[in-house]
N, C-alpha and C positions, 0 to 999 in steps of 0.2 A: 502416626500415633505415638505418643510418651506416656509415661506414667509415673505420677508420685508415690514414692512410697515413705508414708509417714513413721515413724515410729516413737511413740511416748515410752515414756518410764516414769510410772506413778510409783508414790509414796506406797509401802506396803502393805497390801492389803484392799487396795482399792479399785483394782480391776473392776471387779463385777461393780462395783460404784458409778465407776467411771464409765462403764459401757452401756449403762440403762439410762445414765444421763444424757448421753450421745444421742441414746435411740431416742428417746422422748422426748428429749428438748431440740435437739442441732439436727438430726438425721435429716429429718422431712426438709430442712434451708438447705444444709449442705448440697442434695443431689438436684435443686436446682439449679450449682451450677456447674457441677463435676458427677462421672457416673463412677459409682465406687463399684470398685470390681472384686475385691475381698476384703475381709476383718479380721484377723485372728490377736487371740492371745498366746503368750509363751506360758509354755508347760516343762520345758526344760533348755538349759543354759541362762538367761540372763533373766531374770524372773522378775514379774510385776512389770511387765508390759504389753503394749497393743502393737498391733501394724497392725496397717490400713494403706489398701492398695488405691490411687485414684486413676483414671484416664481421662487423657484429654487429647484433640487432633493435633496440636501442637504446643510447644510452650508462649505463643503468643497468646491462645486462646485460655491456658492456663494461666495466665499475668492478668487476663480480664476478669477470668471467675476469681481469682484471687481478689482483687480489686473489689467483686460488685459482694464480695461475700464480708469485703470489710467494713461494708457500708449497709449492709444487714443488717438494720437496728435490733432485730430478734438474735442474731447471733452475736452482736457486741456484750447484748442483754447477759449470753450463756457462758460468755468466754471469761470471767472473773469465778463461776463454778467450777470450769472443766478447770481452770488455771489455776485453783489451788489444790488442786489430785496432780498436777503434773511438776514432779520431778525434773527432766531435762527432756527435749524434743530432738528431733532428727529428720529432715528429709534427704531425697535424692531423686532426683531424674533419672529414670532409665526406659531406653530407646531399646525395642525390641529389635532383635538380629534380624536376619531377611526369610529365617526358616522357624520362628517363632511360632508358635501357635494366635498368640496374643498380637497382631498386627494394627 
């Protein structure tokens, strides 16, 4: 198992904007084809952002959903909304330890 962990940094103020956008428009595409396994906002240190935790069985299988989520004509439809609330992006892979909970 891997897992992405995204993190945006929107323009201020637009959290809660950006996260009812996600849910109502992108949510229901995205999980089919990654299972999101948290969301959270910051409330303290670097402010006016999300993470967003994804998993997937490996990074091959995460290169595909990547792939077939860019060819989501409903999600290309969204990604000019969400993309102008986002300030700069972030990901990273990370590979649970062998005594993980999250395996």
């Amino acid at each position: 198992m891997v897992y992405e962990m995204r993190t945006y940094t929107l323009h201020p103020g637009k959290v809660a904007e950006f996260e009812t956008l996600i849910e109502r428009e992108a949510l229901p595409h995205l999980t089919k084809y990654a299972s999101l396994v948290g969301w959270w906002s910051t409330e303290i240190g670097p402010l006016n952002q999300v993470v967003h935790l994804w998993a997937y069985e490996d990074l091959g299988e995460r290169e595909r959903a990547r792939q077939r989520q860019g060819e989501d004509a409903t999600l290309a439809a969204f990604r000019p909304k969400a993309q102008a609330l986002v300030v700069s992006q972030e990901s990273k892979i990370l590979v649970p330890s062998s005594f993980s909970p999250l395996q």
